[in-house]
C-alpha positions in Angstrom: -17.4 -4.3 4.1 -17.0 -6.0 7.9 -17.9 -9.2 8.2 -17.4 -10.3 4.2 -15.4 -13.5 3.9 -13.0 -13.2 0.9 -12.3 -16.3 -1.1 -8.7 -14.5 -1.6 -6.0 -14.8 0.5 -1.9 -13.7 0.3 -1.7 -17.4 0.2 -4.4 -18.0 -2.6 -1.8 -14.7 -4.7 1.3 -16.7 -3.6 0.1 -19.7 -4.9 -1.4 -18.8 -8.4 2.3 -17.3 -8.5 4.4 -20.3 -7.8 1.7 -22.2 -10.2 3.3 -20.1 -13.0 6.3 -21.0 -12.1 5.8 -24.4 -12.0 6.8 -24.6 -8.4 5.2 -26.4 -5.7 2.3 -25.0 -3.7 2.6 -23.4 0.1 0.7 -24.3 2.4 1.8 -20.6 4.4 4.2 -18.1 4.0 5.8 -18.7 6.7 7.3 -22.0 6.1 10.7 -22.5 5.7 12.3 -23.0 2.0 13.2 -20.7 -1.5 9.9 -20.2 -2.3 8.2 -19.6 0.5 11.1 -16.6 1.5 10.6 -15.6 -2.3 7.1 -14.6 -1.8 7.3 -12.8 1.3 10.0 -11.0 0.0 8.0 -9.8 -2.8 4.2 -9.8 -2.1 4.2 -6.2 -0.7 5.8 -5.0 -3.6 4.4 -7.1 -6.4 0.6 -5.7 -4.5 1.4 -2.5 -4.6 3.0 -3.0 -8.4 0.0 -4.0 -9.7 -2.6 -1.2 -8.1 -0.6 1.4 -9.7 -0.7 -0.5 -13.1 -4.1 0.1 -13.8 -7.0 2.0 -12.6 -8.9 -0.8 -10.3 -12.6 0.3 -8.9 -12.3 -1.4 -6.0 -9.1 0.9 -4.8 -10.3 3.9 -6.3 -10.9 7.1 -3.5 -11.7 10.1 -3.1 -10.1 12.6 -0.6 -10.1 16.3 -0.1 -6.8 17.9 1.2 -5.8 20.7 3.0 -3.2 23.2 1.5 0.1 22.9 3.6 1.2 26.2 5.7 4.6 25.8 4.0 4.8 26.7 0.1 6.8 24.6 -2.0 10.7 26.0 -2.3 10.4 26.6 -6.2 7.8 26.0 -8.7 4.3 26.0 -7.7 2.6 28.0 -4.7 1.3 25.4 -2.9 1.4 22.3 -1.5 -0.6 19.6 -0.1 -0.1 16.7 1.6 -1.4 13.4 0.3 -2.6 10.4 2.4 0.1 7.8 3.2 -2.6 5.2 1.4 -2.3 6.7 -1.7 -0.4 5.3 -4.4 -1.3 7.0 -7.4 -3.3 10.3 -7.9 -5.4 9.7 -11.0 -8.0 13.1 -10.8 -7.4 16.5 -9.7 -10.3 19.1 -9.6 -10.9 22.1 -10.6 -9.5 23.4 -13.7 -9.0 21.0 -17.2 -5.7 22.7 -17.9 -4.7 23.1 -14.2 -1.1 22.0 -14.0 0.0 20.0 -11.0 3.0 17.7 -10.6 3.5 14.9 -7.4 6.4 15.3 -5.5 6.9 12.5 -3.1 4.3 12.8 -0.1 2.9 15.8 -2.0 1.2 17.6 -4.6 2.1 20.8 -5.8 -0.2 23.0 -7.9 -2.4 26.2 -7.5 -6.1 25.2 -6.1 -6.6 27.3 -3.2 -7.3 26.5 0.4 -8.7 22.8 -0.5 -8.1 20.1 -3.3 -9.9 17.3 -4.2 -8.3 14.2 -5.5 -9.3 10.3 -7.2 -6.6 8.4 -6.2 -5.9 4.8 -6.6 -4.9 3.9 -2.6 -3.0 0.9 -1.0 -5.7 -1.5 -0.3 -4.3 -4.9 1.5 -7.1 -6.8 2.5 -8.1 -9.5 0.8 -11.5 -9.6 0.8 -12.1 -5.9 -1.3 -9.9 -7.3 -4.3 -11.2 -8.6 -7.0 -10.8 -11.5 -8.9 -9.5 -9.7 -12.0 -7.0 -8.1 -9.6 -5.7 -11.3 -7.9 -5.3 -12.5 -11.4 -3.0 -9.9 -12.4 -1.3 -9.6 -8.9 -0.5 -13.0 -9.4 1.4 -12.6 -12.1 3.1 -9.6 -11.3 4.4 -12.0 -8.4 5.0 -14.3 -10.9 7.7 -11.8 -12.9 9.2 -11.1 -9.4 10.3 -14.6 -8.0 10.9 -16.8 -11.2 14.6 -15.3 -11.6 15.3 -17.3 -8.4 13.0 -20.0 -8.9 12.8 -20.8 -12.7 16.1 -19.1 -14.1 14.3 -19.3 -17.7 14.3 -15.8 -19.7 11.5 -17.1 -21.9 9.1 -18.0 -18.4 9.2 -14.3 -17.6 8.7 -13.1 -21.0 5.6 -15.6 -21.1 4.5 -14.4 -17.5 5.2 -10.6 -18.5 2.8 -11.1 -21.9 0.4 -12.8 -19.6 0.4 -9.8 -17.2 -0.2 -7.3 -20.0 -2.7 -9.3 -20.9 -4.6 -9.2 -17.8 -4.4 -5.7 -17.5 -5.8 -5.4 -20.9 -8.9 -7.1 -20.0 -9.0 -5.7 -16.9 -9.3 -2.0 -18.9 -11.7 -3.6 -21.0 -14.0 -4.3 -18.1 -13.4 -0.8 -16.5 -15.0 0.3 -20.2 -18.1 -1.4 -19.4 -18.5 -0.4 -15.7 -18.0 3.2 -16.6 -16.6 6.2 -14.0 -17.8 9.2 -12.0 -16.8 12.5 -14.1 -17.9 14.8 -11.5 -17.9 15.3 -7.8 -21.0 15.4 -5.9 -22.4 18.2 -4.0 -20.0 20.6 -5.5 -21.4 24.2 -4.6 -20.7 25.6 -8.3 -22.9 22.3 -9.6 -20.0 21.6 -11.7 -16.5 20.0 -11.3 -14.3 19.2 -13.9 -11.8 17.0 -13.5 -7.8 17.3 -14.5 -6.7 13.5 -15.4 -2.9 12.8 -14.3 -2.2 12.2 -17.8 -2.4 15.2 -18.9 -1.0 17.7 -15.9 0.6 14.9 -13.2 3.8 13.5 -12.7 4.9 9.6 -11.5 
């Protein structure tokens, strides 16, 4: 994606934020004042909040990993060691009614020399979000500085319901865009997947 120019910025985020809030706009996060200091506090966090909330396409990968030399202490016999980009592992290979559970940097289950994961990863430049994904990061921003800039329990109810909301209709998109239920190139010709619902652990 080199060379794309987004139309997003931390800026643009910060701003759709403080526009909730009914508080004046920046011009960058690095000027001085509450507002400003708010939003750097909480951008990082708030971004990383809101990739985990939902399934988003454009943060979705894949990644095969290598089983760790050292077995887990108790539990399951193996261990493998995820990317430090990953924030939440969706899909795990293999087996339907594999169980598997995350622990910290890790994922500890049964799959042999190799695993393959979906994952939703950190993903902080602004020009592969999109706009559904501002929107909602906005907002989640929004829930994060209005105790210190609004004071007003019924504001961050109203910005929560709006959040929910945008994560709603993000889903709804995700329904029409559809997903890859198999990995490609799988020597057996067939891969099915193990959702973190139903065997993970957060």
């Amino acid at each position: 994606m080199s060379g794309l120019t987004s139309p997003y910025s931390e800026v643009t985020v910060a701003n759709l934020a403080l526009s909730h809030c009914e508080s004046p706009q920046l011009v960058s996060l690095d000027q001085s004042g509450l507002a400003a200091s708010q939003c750097r506090l909480h951008l990082p966090v708030a971004r990383d909040a809101a990739l985990q909330d939902h399934d988003w396409g454009f943060a979705s990968r894949f990644h095969t990993l290598s089983k760790d030399i050292a077995a887990p202490s108790f539990g399951f016999p193996s261990a493998y060691t995820l990317p430090g980009s990953v924030l939440v592992v969706r899909q795990v290979n293999r087996d339907p009614y594999a169980r598997w559970k995350r622990n910290g940097a890790q994922i500890h289950g049964n799959f042999g020399t190799t695993v393959k994961i979906r994952s939703t990863d950190r993903v902080t430049r602004p020009a592969d979000w999109s706009a559904l994904f501002v929107t909602a990061f906005a907002l989640r921003l929004g829930i994060a500085i209005a105790p210190q800039l609004v004071r007003s329990t019924s504001k961050l109810q109203e910005l929560r319901a709006a959040y929910d909301s945008a994560l709603h209709e993000a889903k709804r998109v995700n329904s029409q865009e559809g997903w890859l239920d198999e990995f490609e190139g799988d020597e057996e010709g067939e891969i099915l997947w193990t959702d973190a619902r139903s065997g993970g652990y957060f």
